[in-house]
C-alpha positions in Angstrom: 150.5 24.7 -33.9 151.3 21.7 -31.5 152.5 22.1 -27.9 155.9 22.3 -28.4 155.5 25.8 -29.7 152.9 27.3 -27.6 155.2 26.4 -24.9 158.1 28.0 -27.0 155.6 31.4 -27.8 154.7 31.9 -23.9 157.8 31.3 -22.6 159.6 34.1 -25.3 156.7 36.3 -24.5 157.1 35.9 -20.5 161.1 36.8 -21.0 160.0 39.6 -22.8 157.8 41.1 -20.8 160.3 40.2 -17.9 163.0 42.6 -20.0 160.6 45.5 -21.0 159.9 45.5 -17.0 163.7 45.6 -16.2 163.9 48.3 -18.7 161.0 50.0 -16.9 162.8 50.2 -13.8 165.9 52.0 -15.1 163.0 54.8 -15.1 162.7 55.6 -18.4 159.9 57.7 -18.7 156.5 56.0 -19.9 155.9 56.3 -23.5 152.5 58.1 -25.0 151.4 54.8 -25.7 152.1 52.6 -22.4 150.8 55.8 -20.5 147.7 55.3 -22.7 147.8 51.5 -22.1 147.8 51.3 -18.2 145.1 54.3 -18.6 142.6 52.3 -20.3 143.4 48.8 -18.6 142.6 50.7 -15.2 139.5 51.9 -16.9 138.9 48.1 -18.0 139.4 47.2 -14.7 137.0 49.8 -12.7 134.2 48.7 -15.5 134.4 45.0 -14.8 134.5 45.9 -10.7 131.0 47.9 -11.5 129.5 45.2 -13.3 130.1 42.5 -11.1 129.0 44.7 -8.3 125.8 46.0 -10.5 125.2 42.0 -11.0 125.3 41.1 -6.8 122.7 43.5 -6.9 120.6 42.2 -9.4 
């Protein structure tokens, strides 16, 4: 894939997400799977925050 078309790919996936946040905000309720989603990238988050703070003590 050259350049041309990973430029194409991220800038279709940025609109994207820029129109799945728009429809977000007419407050549709969260689906069972992006409830799910922001449940586990929290929990992805809170496990990196423990392991850098497990490795300053180190």
């Amino acid at each position: 894939m050259g350049d041309s078309e990973a430029d194409k790919l991220a800038e279709y996936l940025a609109e994207k997400a820029k129109q799945d946040q728009e429809k977000e905000q007419e407050s549709e309720p969260l689906s069972a799977y992006d409830a799910c989603v922001l449940r586990e990238s929290d929990r992805v988050r809170e496990l990196v925050a423990e392991a850098k703070a497990k490795s300053r003590d180190d």
